[in-house]
N, C-alpha and C positions, 0 to 999 in steps of 0.2 A: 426552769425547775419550779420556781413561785408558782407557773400557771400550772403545769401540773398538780403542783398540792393541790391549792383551790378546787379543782375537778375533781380529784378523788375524795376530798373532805364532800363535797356536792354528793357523787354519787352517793357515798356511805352511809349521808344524811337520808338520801333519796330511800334506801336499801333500809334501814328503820326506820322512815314511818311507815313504811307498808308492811314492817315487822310489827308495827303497835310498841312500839317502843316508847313514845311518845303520849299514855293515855289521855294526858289531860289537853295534848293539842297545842303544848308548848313545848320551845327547844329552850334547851341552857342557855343559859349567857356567853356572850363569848369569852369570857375569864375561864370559865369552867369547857369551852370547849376547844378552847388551846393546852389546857390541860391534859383534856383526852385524846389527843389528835397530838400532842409534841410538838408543835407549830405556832407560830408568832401568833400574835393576834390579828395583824395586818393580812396573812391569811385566813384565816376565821373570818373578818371584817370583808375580804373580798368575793368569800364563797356567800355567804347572808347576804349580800349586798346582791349578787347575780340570780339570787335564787327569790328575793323580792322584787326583784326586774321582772321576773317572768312570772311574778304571783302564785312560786312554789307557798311563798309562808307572807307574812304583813307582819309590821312594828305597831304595838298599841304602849303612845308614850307613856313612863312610870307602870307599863305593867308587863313589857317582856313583848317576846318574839312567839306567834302562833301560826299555826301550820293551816293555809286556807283548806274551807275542807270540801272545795272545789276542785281540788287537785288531787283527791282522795278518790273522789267519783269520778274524773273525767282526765286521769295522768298522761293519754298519749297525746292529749291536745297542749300539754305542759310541753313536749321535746321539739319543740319548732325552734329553730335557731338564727331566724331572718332575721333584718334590720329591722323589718315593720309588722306588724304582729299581725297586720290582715293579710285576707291574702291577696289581695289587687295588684299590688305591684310584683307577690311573686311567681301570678299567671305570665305577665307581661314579660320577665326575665327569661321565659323560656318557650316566649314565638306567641304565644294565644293573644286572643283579643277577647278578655273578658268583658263582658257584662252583665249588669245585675237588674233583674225587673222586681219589684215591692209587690207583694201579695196581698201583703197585710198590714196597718200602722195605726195601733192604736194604743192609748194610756186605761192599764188595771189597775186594781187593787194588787198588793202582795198575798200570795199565797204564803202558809205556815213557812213551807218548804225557801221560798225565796225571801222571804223573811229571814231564815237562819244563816242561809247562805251569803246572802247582801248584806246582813249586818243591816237590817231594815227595821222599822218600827210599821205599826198598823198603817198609820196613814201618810208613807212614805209609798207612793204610786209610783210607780215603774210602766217606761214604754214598754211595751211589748210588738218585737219588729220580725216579720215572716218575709224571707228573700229569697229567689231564686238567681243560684249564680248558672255562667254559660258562660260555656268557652267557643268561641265563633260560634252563636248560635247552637249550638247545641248543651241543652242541659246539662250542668253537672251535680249539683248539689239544692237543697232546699235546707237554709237555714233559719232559728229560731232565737231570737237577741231579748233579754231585757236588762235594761238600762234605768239604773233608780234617777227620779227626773231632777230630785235632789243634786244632781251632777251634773247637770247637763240643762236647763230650761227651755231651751228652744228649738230641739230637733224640729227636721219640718220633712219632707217629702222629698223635695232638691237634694237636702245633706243626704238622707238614706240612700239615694238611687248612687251615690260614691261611695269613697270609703270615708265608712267612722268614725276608724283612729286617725286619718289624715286631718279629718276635721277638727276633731278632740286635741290633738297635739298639737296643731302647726295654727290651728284658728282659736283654738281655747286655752291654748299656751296649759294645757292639762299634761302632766305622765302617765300615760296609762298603759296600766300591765295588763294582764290576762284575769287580775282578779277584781278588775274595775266593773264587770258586769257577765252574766252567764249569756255561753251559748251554745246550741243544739245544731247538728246537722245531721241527712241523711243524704246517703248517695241515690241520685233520678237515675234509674235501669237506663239505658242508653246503649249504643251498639258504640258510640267512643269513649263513654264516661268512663270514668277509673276510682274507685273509692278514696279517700282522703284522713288518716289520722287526725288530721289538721283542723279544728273549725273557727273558721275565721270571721272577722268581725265585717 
């Protein structure tokens, strides 16, 4: 029954901020949102807790809970519910042999736009990583990463041509949600390609 609450306090959360419920981009506290909800706090505490795992919202200590507004623009890339937030391992779970060839790998400036997004300042340079994923050789996806270098110092060519998050988490002992760096994908026309909600790291 606990897990049930938590998932429907999630959706409902989910269900106003795309209501604008939300103007200024913060949620209550959770005093005040066990209040609204008739629910312990340990509930509260566990929906906030699963919905900054997936980089629904972020904690800014001494100032409250704010709603990325990466999720805002980009919500079906939010409903992935895998162990690992790329998608490598979860081509692999179902027969394909992915891989990935590098387009592109180089370090920008921030744009306005990824500036507000990243919570970036002017001279906070961001990789910028262009990939094409395939599934047994055949095209599926071209994706588009940046990564504030702030977080990361030493990506190289080797790392990119894997996964990411495998490197970030298991080599840089880092958490990383979905709101640790923007990404862009589009589906490659192909006669087996299949579109993807999903854009993975």
């Amino acid at each position: 029954m606990t897990q049930f609450v938590y998932k429907q306090i999630i959706d409902d959360l989910k269900m106003k901020i795309f209501a604008g419920k939300f103007a200024d981009m913060r949620l209550p506290d959770e005093r005040s949102l066990s209040e609204t909800y008739q629910v312990s706090r340990s509930s509260i505490k566990r929906a906030l807790t699963k919905m900054e795992n997936v980089g629904i919202i972020f904690k800014k200590r001494g100032s409250g809970t704010f709603i990325n507004p990466l999720y805002i623009r980009n919500e079906s890339i939010f409903n992935y519910e895998g162990s690992n937030l790329g998608v490598t391992d979860n081509f692999q779970m179902h027969g394909k042999k992915p891989k990935i060839k590098v387009l592109s790998f180089e370090v920008i400036p921030p744009t306005e736009e990824l500036q507000r997004d990243l919570f970036l300042e002017t001279h906070d340079f961001v990789y910028k990583i262009v990939r094409l994923r395939l599934f047994d050789d055949d095209p599926f996806m071209i994706e588009t990463g940046y990564i504030p270098i702030k977080i990361v110092q030493n990506l190289n060519q080797t790392i990119i041509e894997g996964s990411i998050f495998n490197y970030l988490e298991d080599s840089r002992n880092l958490a990383v949600t979905k709101s640790f760096f923007i990404h862009f994908c589009r589906a490659v026309p192909s006669r087996r390609s299949r579109t993807t909600a999903f854009e993975g790291k």
